[in-house]
C-alpha positions, 0 to 999 in steps of 0.5 A, a space after each residue: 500500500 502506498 500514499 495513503 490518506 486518512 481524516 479525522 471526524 468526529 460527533 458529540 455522542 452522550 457528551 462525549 466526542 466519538 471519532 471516524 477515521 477514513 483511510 484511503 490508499 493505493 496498492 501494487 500486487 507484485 507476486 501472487 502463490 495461487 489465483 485469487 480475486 481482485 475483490 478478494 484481496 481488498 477485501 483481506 487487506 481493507 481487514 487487516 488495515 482495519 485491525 492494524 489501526 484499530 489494535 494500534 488505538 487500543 494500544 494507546 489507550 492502555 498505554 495512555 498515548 493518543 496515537 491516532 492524534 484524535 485531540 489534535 483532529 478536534 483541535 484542528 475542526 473545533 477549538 471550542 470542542 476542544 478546550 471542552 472536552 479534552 484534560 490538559 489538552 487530550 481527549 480523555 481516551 476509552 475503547 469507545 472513543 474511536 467509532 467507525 474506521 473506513 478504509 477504501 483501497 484500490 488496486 492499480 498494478 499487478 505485476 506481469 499481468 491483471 485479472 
């Protein structure tokens, strides 16, 4: 996967912010051991990037550290928000706070040939 792109949102949910990340991205399929579908392989690979992300915010909340950069997305979209809700300028994080993950990849070479 290469050049991806990601955004933050988020929406205030029982006096809390509960936050979306979208990733975008492109991919090369340079080798495969056995035919497989296109749909198939975005399809395993938008889970694995999933996981990857949402493992890595857990991650962060058991180890107090905003890795995804959520207060500084609040920050950046609403100031207000921001001094409202954070403590010492972070979001209080929880296994909640991060909401949906949308990952959207896309295929654009595969090697010698393309099914």
């Amino acid at each position: 996967m290469r050049g991806p792109k990601a955004s933050v949102s988020y929406e205030i949910k029982d006096g809390r912010p509960i936050f979306t990340v979208d990733v975008q991205a492109t991919g090369s399929i340079i080798e495969l051991l056995k035919n497989m579908p296109e749909k198939q392989i975005i399809e395993y690979a938008t889970k694995t990037v999933k996981k990857e992300i949402e493992d890595l915010f857990q991650l962060g909340v058991k180890e107090g550290i905003d890795t995804l950069q959520l207060s500084n997305a609040l920050y950046r979209q609403n100031v207000n928000d921001w001094r409202k809700y954070t403590t010492n300028g972070l979001v209080p994080l929880t296994k909640d706070t991060l909401g949906k993950i949308n990952v959207k990849l896309s295929i654009d070479t595969y090697g010698k040939s393309k099914k």
